[in-house]
Backbone as numpy.savetxt, mean C-alpha at the origin, in Angstrom:
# Nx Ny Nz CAx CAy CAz Cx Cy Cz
-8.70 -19.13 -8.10 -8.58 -17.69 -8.34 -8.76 -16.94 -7.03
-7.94 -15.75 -6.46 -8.15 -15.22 -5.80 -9.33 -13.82 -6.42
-9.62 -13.53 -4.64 -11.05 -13.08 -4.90 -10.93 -11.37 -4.92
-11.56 -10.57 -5.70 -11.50 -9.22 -5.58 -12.65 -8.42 -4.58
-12.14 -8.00 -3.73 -13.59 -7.05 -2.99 -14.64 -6.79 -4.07
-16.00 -7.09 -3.56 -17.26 -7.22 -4.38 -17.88 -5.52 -4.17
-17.19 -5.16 -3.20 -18.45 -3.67 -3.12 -17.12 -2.81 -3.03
-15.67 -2.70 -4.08 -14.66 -1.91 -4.09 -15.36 -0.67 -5.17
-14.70 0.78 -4.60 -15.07 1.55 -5.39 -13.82 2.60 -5.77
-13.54 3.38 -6.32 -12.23 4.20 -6.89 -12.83 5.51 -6.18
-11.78 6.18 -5.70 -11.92 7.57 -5.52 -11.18 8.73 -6.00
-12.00 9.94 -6.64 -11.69 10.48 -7.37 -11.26 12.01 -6.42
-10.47 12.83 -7.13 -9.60 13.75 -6.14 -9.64 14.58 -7.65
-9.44 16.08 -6.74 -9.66 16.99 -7.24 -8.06 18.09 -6.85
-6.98 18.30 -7.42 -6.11 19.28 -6.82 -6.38 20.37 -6.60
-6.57 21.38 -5.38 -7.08 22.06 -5.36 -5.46 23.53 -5.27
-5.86 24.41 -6.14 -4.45 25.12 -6.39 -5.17 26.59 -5.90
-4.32 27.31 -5.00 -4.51 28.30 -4.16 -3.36 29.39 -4.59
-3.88 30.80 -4.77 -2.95 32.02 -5.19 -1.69 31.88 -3.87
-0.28 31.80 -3.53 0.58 32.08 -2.60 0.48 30.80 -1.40
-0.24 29.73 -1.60 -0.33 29.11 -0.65 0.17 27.16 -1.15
0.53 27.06 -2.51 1.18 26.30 -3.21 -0.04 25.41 -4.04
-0.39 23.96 -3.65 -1.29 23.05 -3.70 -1.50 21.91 -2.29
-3.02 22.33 -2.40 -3.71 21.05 -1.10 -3.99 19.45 -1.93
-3.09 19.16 -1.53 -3.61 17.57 -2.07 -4.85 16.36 -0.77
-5.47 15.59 -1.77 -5.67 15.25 -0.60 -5.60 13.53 -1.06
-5.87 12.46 -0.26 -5.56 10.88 0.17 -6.37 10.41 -1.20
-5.95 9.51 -2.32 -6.52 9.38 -3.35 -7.41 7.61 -2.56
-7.25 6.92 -1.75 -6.82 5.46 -1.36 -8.47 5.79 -0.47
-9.09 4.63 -1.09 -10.32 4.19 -0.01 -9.97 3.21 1.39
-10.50 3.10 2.74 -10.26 2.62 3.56 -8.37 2.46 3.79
-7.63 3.39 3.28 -6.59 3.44 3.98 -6.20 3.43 4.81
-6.92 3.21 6.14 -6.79 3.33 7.26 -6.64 1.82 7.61
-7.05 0.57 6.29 -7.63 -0.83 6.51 -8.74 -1.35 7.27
-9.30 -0.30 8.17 -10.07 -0.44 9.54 -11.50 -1.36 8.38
-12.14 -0.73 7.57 -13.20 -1.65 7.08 -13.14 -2.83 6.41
-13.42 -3.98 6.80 -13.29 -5.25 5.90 -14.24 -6.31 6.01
-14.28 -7.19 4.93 -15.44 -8.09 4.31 -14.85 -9.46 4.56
-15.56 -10.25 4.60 -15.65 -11.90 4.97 -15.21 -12.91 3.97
-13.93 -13.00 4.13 -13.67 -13.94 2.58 -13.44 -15.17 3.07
-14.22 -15.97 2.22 -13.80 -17.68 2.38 -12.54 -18.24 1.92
-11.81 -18.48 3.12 -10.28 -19.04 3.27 -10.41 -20.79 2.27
-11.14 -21.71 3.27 -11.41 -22.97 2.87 -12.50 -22.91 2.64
-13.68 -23.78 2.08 -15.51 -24.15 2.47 -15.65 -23.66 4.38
-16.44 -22.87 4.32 -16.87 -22.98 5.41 -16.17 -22.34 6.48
-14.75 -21.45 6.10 -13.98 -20.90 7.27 -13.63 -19.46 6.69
-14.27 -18.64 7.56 -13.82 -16.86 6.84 -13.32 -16.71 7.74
-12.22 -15.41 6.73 -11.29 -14.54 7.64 -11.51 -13.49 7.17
-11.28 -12.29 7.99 -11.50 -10.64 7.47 -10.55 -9.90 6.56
-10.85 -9.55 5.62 -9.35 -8.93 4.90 -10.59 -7.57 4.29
-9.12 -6.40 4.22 -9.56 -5.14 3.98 -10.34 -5.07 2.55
-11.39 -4.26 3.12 -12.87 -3.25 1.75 -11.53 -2.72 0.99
-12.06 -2.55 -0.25 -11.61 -1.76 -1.41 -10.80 -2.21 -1.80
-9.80 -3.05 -1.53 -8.21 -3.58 -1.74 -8.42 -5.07 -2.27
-7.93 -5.10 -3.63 -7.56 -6.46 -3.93 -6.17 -7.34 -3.01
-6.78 -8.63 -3.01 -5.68 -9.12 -2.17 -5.33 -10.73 -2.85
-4.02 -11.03 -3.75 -3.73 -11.83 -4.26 -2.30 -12.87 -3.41
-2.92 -13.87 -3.13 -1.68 -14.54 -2.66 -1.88 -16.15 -3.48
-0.50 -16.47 -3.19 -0.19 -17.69 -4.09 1.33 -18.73 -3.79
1.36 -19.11 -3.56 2.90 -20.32 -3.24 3.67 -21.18 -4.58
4.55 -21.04 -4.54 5.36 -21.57 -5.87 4.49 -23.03 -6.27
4.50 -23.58 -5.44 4.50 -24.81 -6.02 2.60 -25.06 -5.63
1.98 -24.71 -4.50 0.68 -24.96 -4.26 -0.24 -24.35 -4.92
0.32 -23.09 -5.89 -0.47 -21.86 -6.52 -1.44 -21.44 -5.75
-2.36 -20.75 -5.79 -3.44 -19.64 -5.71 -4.04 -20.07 -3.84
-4.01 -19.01 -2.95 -4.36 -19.43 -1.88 -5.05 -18.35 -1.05
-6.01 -18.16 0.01 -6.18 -17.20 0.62 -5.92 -16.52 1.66
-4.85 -17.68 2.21 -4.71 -17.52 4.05 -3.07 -16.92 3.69
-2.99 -16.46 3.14 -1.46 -15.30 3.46 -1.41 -14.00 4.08
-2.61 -14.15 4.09 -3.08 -12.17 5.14 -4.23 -12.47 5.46
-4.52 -11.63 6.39 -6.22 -10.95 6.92 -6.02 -9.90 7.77
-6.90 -9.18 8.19 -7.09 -8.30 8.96 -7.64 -8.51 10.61
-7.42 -7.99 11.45 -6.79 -7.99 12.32 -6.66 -7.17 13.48
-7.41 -7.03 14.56 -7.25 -5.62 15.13 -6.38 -5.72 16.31
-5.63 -6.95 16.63 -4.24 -6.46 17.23 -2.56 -6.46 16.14
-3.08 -6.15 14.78 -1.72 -5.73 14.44 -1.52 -4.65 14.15
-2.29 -3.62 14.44 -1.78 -2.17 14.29 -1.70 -1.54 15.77
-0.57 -1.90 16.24 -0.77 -0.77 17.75 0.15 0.79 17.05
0.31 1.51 18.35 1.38 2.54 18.32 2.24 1.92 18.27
3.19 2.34 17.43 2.92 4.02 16.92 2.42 4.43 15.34
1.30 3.30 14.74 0.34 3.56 13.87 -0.89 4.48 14.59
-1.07 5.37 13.43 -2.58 5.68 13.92 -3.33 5.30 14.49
-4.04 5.85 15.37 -5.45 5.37 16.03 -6.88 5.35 15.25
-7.26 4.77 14.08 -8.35 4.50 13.82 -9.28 3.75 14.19
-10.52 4.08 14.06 -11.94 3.51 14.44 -12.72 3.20 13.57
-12.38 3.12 12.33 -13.25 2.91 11.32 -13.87 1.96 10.79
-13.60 0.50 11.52 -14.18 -0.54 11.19 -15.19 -0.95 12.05
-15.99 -2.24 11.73 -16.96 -2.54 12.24 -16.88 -2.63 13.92
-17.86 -2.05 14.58 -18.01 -2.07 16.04 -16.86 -1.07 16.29
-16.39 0.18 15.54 -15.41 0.82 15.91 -14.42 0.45 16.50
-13.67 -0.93 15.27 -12.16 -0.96 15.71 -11.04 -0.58 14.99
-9.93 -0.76 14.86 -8.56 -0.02 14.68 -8.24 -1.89 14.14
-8.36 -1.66 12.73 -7.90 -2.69 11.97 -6.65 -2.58 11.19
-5.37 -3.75 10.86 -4.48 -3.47 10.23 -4.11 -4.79 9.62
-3.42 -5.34 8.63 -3.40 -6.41 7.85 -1.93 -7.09 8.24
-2.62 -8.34 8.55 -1.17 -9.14 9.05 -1.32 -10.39 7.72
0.18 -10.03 7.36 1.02 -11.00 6.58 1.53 -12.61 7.21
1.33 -13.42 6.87 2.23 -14.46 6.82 2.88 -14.97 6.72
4.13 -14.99 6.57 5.18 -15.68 6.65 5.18 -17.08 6.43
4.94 -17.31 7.90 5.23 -19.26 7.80 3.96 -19.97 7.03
3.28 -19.11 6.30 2.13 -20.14 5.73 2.90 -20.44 4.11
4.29 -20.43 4.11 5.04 -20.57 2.79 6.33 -21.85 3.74
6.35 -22.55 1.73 7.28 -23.25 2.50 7.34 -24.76 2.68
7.91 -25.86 2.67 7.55 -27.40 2.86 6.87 -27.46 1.54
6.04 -28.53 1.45 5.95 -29.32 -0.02 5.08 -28.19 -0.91
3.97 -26.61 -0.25 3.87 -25.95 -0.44 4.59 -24.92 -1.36
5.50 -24.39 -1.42 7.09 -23.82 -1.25 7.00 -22.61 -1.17
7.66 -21.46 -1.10 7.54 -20.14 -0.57 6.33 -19.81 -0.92
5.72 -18.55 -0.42 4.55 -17.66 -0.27 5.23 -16.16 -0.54
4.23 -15.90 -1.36 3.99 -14.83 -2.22 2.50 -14.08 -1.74
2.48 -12.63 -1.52 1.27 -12.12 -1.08 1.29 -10.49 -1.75
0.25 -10.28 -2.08 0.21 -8.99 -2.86 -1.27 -8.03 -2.04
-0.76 -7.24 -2.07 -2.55 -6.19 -1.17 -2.00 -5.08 -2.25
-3.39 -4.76 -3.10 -3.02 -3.47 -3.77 -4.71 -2.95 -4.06
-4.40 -1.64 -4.51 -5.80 -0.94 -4.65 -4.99 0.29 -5.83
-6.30 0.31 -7.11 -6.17 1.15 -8.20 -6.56 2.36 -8.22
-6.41 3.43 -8.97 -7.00 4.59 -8.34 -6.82 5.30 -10.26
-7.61 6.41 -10.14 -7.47 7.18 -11.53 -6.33 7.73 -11.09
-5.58 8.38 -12.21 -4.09 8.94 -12.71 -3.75 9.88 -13.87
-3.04 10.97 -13.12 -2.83 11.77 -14.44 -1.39 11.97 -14.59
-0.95 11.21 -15.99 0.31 11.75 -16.51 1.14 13.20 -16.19
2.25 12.77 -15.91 2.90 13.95 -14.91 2.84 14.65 -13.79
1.94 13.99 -12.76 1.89 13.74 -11.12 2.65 12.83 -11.01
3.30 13.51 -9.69 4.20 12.90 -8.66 3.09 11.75 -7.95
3.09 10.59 -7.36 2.46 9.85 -6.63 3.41 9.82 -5.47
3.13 9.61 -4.31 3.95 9.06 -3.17 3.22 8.57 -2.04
3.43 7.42 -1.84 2.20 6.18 -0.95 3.16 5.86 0.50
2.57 6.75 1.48 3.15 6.32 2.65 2.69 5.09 3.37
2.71 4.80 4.15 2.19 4.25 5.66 3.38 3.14 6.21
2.68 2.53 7.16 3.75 1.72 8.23 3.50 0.63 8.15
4.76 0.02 8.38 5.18 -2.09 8.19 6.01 -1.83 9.24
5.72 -3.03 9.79 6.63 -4.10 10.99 6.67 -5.12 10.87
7.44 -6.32 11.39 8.11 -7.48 11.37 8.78 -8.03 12.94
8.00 -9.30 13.12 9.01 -9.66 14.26 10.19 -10.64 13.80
10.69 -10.60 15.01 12.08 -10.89 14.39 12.73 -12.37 13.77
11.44 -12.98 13.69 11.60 -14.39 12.66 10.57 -14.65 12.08
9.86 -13.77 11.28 9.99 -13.45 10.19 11.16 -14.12 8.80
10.52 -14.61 7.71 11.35 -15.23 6.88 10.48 -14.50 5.34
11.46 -13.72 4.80 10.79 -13.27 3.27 11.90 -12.80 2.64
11.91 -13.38 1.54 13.09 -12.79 0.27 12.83 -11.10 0.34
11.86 -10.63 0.46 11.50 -9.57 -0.09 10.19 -9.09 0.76
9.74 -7.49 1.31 8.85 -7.06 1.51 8.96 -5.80 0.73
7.90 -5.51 0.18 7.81 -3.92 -0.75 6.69 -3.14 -0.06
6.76 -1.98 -0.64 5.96 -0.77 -0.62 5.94 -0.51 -2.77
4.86 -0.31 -3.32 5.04 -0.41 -4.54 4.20 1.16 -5.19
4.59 1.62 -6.43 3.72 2.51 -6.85 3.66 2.07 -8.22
3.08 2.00 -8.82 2.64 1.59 -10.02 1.45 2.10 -11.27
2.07 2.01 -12.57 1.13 3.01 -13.63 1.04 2.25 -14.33
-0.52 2.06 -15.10 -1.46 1.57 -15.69 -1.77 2.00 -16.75
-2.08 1.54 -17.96 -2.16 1.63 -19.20 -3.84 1.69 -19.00
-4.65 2.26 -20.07 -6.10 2.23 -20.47 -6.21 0.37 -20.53
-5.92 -0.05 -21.08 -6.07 -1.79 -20.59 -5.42 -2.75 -19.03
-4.86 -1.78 -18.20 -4.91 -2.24 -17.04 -3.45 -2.96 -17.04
-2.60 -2.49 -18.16 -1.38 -3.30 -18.15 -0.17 -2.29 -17.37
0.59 -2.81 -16.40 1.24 -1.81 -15.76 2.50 -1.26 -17.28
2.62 -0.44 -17.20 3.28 0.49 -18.06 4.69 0.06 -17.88
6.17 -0.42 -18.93 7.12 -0.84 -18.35 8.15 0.27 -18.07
9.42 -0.40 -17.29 10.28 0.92 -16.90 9.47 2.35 -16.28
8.24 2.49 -15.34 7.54 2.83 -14.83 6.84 2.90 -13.14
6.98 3.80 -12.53 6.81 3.31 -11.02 7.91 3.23 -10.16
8.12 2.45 -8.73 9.16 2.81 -8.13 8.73 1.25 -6.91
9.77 0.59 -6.89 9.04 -0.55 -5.62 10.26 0.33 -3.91
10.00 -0.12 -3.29 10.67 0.19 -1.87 10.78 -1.05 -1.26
12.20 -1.37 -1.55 12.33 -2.81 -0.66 12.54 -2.47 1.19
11.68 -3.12 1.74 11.49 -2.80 3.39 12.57 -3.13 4.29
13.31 -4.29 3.64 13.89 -5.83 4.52 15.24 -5.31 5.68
16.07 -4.24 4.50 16.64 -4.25 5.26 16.36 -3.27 6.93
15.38 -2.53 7.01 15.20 -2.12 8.24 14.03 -2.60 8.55
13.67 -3.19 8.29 11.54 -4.17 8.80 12.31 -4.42 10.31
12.85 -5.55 10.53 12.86 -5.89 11.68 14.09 -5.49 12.74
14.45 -4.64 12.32 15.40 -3.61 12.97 15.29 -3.31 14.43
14.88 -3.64 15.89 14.45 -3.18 16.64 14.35 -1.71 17.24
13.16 -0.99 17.78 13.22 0.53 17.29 12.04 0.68 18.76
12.28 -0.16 19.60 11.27 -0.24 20.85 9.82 -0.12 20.73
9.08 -0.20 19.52 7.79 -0.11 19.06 7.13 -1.70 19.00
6.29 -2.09 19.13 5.48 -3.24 18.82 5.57 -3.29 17.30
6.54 -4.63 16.85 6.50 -5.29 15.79 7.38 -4.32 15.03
8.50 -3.72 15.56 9.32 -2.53 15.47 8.58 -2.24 14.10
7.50 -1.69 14.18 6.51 -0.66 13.31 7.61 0.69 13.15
7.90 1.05 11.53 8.28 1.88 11.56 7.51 2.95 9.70
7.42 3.85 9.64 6.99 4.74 8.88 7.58 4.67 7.73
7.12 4.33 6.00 8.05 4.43 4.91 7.10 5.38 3.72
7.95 5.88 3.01 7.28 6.65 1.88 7.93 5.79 0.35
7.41 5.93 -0.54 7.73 5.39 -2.25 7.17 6.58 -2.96
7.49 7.14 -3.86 7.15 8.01 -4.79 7.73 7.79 -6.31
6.76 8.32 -7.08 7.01 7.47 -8.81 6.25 8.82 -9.72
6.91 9.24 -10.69 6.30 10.10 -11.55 4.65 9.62 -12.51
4.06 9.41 -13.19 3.27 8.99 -13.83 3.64 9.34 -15.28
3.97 8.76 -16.36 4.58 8.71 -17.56 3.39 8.93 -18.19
3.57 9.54 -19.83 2.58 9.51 -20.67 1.55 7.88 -20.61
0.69 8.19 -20.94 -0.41 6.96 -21.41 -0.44 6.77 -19.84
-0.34 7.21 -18.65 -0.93 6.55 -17.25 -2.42 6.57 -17.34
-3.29 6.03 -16.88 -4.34 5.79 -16.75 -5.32 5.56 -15.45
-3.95 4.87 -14.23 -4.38 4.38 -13.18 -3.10 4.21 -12.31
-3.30 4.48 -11.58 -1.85 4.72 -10.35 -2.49 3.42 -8.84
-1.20 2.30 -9.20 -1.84 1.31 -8.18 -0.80 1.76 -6.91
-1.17 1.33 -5.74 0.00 1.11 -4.06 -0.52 0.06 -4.34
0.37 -0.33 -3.68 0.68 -1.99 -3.71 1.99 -2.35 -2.61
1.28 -3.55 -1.30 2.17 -3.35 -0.30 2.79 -5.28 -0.82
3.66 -5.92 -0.57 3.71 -7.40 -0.92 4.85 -7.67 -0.39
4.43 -9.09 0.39 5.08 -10.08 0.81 6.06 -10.85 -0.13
6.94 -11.61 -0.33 7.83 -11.64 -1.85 8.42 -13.70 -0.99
8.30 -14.13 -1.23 8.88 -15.83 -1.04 9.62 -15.94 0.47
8.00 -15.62 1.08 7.77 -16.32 2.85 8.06 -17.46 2.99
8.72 -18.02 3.67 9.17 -19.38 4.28 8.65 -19.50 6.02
8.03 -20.60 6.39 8.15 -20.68 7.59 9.53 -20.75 8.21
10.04 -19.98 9.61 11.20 -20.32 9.78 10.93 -21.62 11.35
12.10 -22.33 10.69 12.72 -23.50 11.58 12.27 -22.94 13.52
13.06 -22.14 13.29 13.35 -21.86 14.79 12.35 -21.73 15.61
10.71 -21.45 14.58 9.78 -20.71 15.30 9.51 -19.34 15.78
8.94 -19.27 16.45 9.18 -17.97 16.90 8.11 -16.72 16.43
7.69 -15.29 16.76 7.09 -14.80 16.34 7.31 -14.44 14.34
6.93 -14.45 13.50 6.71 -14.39 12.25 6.04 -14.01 11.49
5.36 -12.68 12.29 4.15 -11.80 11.86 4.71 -10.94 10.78
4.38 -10.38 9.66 4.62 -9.38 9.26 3.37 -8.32 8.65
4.00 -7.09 9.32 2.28 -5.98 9.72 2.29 -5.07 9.04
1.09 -4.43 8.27 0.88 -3.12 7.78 0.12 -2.28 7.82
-0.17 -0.76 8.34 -1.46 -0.09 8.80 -1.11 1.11 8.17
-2.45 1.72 7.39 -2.30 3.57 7.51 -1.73 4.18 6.55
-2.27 3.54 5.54 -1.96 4.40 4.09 -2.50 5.43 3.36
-1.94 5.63 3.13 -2.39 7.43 2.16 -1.44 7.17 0.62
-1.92 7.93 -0.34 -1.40 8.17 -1.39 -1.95 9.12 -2.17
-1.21 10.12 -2.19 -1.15 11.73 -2.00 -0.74 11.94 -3.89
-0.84 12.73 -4.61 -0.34 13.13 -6.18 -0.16 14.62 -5.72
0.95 14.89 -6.15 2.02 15.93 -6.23 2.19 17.00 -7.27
1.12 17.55 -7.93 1.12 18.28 -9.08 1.83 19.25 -9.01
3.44 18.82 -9.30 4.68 19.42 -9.35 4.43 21.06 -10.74
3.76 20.12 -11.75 3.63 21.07 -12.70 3.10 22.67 -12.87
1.77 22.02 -11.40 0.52 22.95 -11.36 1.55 23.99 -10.56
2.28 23.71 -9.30 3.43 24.56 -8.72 4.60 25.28 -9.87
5.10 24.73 -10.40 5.97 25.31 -11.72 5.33 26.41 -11.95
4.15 26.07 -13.00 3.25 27.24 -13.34 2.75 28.36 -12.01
2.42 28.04 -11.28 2.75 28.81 -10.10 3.34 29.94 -10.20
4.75 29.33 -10.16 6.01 30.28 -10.10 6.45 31.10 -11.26
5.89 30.46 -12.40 6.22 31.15 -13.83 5.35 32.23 -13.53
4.23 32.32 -13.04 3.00 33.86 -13.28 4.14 34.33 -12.39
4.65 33.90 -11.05 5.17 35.00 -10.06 6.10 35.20 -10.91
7.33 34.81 -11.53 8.15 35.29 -12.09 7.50 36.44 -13.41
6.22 35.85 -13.71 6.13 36.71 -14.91 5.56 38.45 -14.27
5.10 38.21 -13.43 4.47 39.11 -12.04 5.83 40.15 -11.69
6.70 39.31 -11.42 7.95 40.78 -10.89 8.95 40.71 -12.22
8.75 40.58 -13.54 9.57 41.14 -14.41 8.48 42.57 -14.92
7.17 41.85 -14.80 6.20 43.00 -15.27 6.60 44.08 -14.46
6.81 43.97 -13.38 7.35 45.34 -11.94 8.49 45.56 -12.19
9.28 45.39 -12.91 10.63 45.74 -12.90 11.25 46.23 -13.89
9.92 46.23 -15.31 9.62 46.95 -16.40 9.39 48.27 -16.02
């Protein structure tokens, strides 16, 4: 079984709605920045760092359930990611993917990093931050994910929105690990309960050739959009200049 952060906590957000000035949202996502992380046992006896608050599930077709498909990392977030300091000894942490740890009698690798959050039916969600890839790199699939949750924790179907990365991940763009900026956004349907991001690796293969095969992610936020609370907004102003025009 893969392991869930032991001291993860949910953070709760408040929309704050202002007369003429629209709505201030603010970052629903704990340690989005990835910079804080805890000591998980890879094998007996060998830890690697992977990000506070964030469940992190990886697994291989044929080897099932494993831990070494990510960790954290403080040379995979350079510029042009944020500059955070928020981890231990004030460093600038970011989560590197694996690739070639899929693959051979193993068989592809599968990796999931996600974190849950409360949710209210009929918010907009939209989960930014930045992925890079060097250029051998081997994955069916890299996502950016948004996802809605039922009161029993079951994702809700026909629901949410995934962002496939692949075709521009390793695009070269003169940046380290051509790091480049993506957004996903997903409505929240009746019965939401819990609004997951969710970043995942999708059937990693080591590639033949060698070569660099990192794949990187730093600097998330996930923002709710109370499209509605704005509507209503505009209905008082509209109701505001018919009253004046009476």
């Amino acid at each position: 079984m893969t392991s869930l952060q032991r001291y993860g906590c949910c953070a709760t957000l408040l929309g704050l709605v202002t007369w003429g000035s629209g709505v201030a949202n603010a970052d629903l996502l704990s340690n989005g920045s990835l910079d804080q992380t805890y000591q998980q046992e890879i094998v007996p006896g060998f830890f690697l760092p992977k990000p506070a608050f964030w469940i992190n599930d990886g697994f291989r077709s044929i080897g099932g359930p494993y831990e070494d498909e990510m960790s954290s990392e403080p040379w995979a977030g350079p510029a042009p990611t944020p500059v955070t300091i928020g981890g231990a000894g004030a460093t600038d942490q970011a989560v590197f993917f694996k690739p070639f740890s899929g693959g051979g009698a193993n068989g592809p690798a599968t990796g999931h990093l996600y974190q849950d959050n409360p949710a209210t039916p009929g918010l907009t969600y939209t989960l930014t931050g930045w992925a890079g890839a060097e250029a051998n790199a081997l994955m069916a699939n890299a996502l950016f994910a948004v996802e809605f949750l039922d009161g029993g924790g079951v994702e809700i179907p026909a629901s949410g929105a995934e962002l496939s990365l692949l075709s521009t991940l390793i695009i070269p763009n003169g940046e380290a690990f051509n790091y480049k900026q993506y957004s996903v956004s997903a409505t929240a349907p009746v019965g939401t309960v819990s609004v997951r991001a969710r970043i995942s690796m999708i059937d990693a293969t080591s590639n033949p050739l060698g070569g660099g095969q990192a794949f990187v992610v730093d600097d998330f936020v996930l923002v709710p959009e109370p499209a509605t609370f704005v509507l209503f907004g505009l209905g008082l102003a509209g109701l505001i200049a018919f009253r004046k025009r009476s």
